[in-house]
C-alpha positions, 0 to 999 in steps of 0.5 A, spaced: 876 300 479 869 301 476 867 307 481 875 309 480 873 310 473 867 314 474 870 320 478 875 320 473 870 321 468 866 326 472 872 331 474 875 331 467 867 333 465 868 339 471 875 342 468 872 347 464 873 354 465 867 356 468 866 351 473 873 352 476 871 359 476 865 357 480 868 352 485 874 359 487 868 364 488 864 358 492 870 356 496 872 363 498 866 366 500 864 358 504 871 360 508 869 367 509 861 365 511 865 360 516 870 364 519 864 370 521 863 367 528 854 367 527 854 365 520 853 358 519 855 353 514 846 351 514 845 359 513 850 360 507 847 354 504 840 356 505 842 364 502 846 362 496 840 356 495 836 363 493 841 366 488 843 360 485 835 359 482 838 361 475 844 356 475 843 350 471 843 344 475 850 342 475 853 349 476 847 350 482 849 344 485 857 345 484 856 351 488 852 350 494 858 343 495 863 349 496 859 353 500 858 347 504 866 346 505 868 352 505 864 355 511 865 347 515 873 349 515 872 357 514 869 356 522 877 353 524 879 361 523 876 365 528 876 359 533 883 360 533 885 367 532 877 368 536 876 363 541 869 363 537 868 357 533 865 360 526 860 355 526 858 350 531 863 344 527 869 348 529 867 348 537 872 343 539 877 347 534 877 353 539 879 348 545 886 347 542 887 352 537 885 358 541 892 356 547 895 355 540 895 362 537 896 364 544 903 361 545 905 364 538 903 359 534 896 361 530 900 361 523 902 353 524 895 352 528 891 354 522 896 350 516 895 344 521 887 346 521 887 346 514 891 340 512 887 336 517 880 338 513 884 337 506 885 331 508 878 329 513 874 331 506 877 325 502 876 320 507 869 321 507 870 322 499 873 315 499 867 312 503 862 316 500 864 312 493 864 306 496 858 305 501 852 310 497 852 306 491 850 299 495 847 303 501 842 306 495 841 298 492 839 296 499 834 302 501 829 300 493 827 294 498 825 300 504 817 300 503 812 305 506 813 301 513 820 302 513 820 309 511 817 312 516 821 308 522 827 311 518 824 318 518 823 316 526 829 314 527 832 321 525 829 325 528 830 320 534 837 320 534 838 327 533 833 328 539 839 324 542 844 326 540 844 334 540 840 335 547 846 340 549 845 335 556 838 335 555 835 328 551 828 331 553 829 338 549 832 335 543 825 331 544 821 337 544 825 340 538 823 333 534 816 334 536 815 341 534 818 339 527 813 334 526 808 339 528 810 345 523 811 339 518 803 337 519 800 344 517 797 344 510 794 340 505 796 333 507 800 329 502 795 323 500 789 327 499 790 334 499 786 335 506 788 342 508 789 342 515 792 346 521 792 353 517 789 357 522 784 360 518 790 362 513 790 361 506 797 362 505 798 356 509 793 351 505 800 349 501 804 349 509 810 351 511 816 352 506 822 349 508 828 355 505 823 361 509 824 356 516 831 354 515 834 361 513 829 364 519 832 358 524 839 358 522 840 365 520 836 371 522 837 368 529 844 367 528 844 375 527 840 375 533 845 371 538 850 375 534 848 381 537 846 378 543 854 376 545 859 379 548 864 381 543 870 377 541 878 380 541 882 377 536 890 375 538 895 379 535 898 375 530 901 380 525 908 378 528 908 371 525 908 368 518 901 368 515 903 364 509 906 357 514 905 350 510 903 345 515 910 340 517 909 333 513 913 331 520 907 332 523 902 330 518 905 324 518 906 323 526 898 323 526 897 319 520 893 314 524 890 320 527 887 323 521 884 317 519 881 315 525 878 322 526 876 322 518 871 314 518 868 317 525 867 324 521 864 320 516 859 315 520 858 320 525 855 324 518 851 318 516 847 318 523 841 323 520 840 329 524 847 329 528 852 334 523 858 336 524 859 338 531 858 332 533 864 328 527 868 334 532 867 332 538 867 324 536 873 324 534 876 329 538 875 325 544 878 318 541 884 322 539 884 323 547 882 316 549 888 313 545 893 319 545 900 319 548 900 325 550 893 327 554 895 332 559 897 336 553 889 337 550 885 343 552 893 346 552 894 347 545 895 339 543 897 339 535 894 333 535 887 335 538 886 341 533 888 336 528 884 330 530 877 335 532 878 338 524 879 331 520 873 329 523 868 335 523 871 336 515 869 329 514 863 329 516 860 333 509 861 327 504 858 322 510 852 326 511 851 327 504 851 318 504 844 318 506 841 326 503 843 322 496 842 314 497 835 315 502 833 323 502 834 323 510 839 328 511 845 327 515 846 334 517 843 341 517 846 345 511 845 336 508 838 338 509 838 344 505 842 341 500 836 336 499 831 342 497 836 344 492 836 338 489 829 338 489 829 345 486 833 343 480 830 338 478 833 331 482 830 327 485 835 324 492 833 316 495 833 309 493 832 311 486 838 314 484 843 311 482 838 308 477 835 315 474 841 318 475 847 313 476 853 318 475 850 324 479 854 320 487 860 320 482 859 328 480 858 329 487 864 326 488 867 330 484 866 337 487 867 336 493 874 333 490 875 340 487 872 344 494 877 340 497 882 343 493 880 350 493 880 350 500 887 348 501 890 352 496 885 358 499 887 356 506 894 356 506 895 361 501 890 367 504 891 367 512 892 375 512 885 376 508 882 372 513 885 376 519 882 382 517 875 380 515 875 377 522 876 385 523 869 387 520 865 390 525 859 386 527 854 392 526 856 393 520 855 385 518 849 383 521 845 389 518 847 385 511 846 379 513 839 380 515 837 383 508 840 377 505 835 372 510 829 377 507 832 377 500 833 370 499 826 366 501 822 372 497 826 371 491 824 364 491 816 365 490 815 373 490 811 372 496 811 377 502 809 371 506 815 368 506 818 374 509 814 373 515 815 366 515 822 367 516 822 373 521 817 368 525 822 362 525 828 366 527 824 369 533 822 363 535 829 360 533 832 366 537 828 363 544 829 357 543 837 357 543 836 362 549 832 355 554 838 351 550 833 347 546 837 344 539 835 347 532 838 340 528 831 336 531 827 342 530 829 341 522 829 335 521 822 335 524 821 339 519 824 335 513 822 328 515 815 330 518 812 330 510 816 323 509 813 320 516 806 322 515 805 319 508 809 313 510 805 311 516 798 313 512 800 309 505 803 304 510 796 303 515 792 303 507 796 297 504 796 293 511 788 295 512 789 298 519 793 293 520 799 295 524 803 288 525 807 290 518 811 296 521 813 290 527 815 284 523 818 287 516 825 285 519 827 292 517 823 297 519 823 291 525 831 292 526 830 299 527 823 300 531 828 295 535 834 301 535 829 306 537 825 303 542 833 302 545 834 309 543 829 312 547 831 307 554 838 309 553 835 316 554 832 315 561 838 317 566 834 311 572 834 306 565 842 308 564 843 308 573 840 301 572 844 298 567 850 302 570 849 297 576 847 291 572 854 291 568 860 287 572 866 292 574 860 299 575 857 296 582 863 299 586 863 306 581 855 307 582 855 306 589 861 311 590 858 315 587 851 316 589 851 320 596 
């Protein structure tokens, strides 16, 4: 009842005038950022983070939440009418709701995706209230030892978990985080290290410059890149369908499902929205009674893959607040605009600061409210935004990925920065290697290597305490597995170990 009261409070403290105004132009430039396939819901936050330096903290904050909502369920658009996901979360929208539009029904499909992420947001809200406030008492017992296997275990998992087929690439990408993030003065006593003989990297590297660079400038590259997209013509059909309560109710037990897998998948750090989709699409298929009809334009598909990626926006805001470890890519950009604005995110505060989890809380309520209202009403608009020629797009967003790092610190360095990221970005995606382990690395670098230095200085070199604390035990134990479970002979062994697998791998080995 206590929490109840306290998001009470905190959404009567945000209806005023000015904060509604910002929450409908956040949302609806969030949904309008999403829905341009090449603009990601991680560049919008990292552009607008740049814009939005004058704010004062609560209206900074409240407008990046929307910005962040508004461009994961902005993504549904064009993986319907497209067959392009917007941003990578809505890659399992695409495989139902594009068969969906073709079949005549884009106006439902699109109503179905909005009601699902409407309703994904607040189940991920429910459990943001409940498990940060006791997740943030846990983590005041984290010391030096455990947060470096923390940090380790982030840039593991996500290593694991967003290889696309390759463990080994997602590895790669973790390690070469950690590399950029070693470069600079060091955290304990300012040594400078790897500048290369550059003074302007004796302070390292910054984190907005890489991640516009990384996420937006090679987005514009991989734009233009790719064949073009051709949209469905829908002018025929009703844009203004409310979803049927019929079907709502039907996928009850769906919409719930998808939205606790949507949010513990956002609390893993590093793996991020794509990943909520994917989960809870393929739990969907697993216990629906109609499987044949998924890939075909299965109501229930779209429905479940848009809950779960939606869902995972408070999840992974769980640990960015409670432990400074993101949960997701646009989380971790988040986490640089608190630090921005004057909050410090981790153990310490629900005691500095013990109502700011309920305001968080509160703006995405109201972001949740925006994007229905927005969603269902503002279908035509977003059709014909989809029509926007890319050449005349992309040259915008590449002024604003300049614009934005500069703006910060007024250093044409940045600039450089960023157009070094957003190549490097660019190759990477072309060899297939993740950019969230890249980021992360980045992020939790500084965080591992101050942990693991004050942690050998209070042990006096001794490295037993990062092994029989019984946490950072449990999670250099979980890594350890992690790591085993990435190896294809470990897995082929174990498949052969487990009863019921025998006959299955002998038939599949030639």
């Amino acid at each position: 009842m206590q929490a109840l009261q306290s998001l009470a409070d905190a959404l009567l403290g945000l209806m005023t005038p000015m904060s509604l105004f910002h929450v409908a132009w956040a949302t609806l430039l969030g949904i309008f950022v999403g829905s341009l396939p090449g603009l990601t819901a991680t560049m919008g936050v990292a552009l607008l983070t740049t814009l939005t330096y004058t704010l004062d903290r609560d209206a900074a904050i409240l407008v990046l939440i929307c910005m962040y909502v508004g461009a994961i369920y902005g993504g549904s658009r064009s993986a319907i009418l497209l067959n392009i996901p917007g941003t990578p979360a809505s890659a399992a929208t695409s495989l139902d709701g594009y068969p969906l539009a073709q079949k005549g029904q884009a106006a439902n499909a699109m109503a179905l995706a909005t009601a699902g992420s409407a309703l994904g947001t607040l189940v991920g809200i429910v459990l943001l209230v409940m498990l940060a406030p006791p997740l943030a008492e846990i983590a005041l017992d984290f010391g030096s030892f455990e947060f470096f296997w923390l940090a380790l275990f982030g840039i593991v998992i996500s290593g694991q978990l967003t290889g696309g087929g390759s463990v080994l690439k997602g590895y790669i990408a973790g390690l070469l985080g950690l590399m950029v993030a070693m470069i600079g003065s060091e955290g304990i006593h300012a040594h400078v290290r790897f500048n290369l003989g550059l003074s302007d990297l004796n302070g390292g590297i910054a984190l907005i410059p890489a991640m516009v660079g990384a996420f937006g400038f090679a987005e514009v590259l991989t734009v233009m890149w790719r064949p073009k997209g051709e949209m469905l013509d829908s002018s025929s059909e009703s844009t203004s369908a409310l979803p049927r309560l019929i079907d709502l109710w039907r996928y009850k037990f769906t919409i719930i499902r998808s939205g606790i897998i949507g949010t513990i998948v956002g609390i893993i750090p590093g793996v991020g929205e794509d990943i909520g989709a994917w989960s809870s699409y393929a739990a969907a298929r697993k216990l629906s009674k109609e499987p044949e009809l998924y890939g075909k334009g299965s109501t229930e598909g779209l429905t479940a893959a848009e809950t779960g990626n939606s869902a995972v926006v408070p999840g992974a805001l769980i640990p960015a607040l409670t432990l400074a470890v993101p949960g997701s890519a646009p989380a971790a950009v988040l986490i640089a605009a608190l630090f921005i604005h004057g909050i410090r995110p981790g153990p310490m505060i629900m005691i500095e600061q013990p109502d700011f989890i309920y305001n968080i809380a509160a703006m995405l309520v109201l972001a949740t409210v925006a994007i229905a209202v927005f969603g269902l009403s503002l279908t035509r608009v977003f059709i014909k935004i989809l029509k926007v020629p890319r050449e005349l797009l992309m040259p915008i967003v590449f002024t604003l990925c300049v614009i934005g790092p500069y703006a910060l610190t007024q250093r044409v360095f940045d600039i450089w920065v960023m157009l070094f990221f957003g190549l490097a970005g660019f190759v990477l995606r072309r060899m297939n290697y993740p950019m969230a382990p890249l980021v992360l690395g980045i992020i939790l670098g500084t965080l591992l290597d101050k942990s693991l230095r004050r942690g050998l200085t209070l042990s006096n070199g001794d490295l037993s305490p990062f092994f029989t604390r019984p946490i950072s035990a449990t999670f250099a134990l979980i890594i350890g597995v992690s790591i085993l479970l990435g190896i294809p002979a470990v897995r082929r062994t174990l498949a052969r170990l487990l009863p019921g697998r025998r006959e299955t791998v002998a038939q599949d080995e030639p």
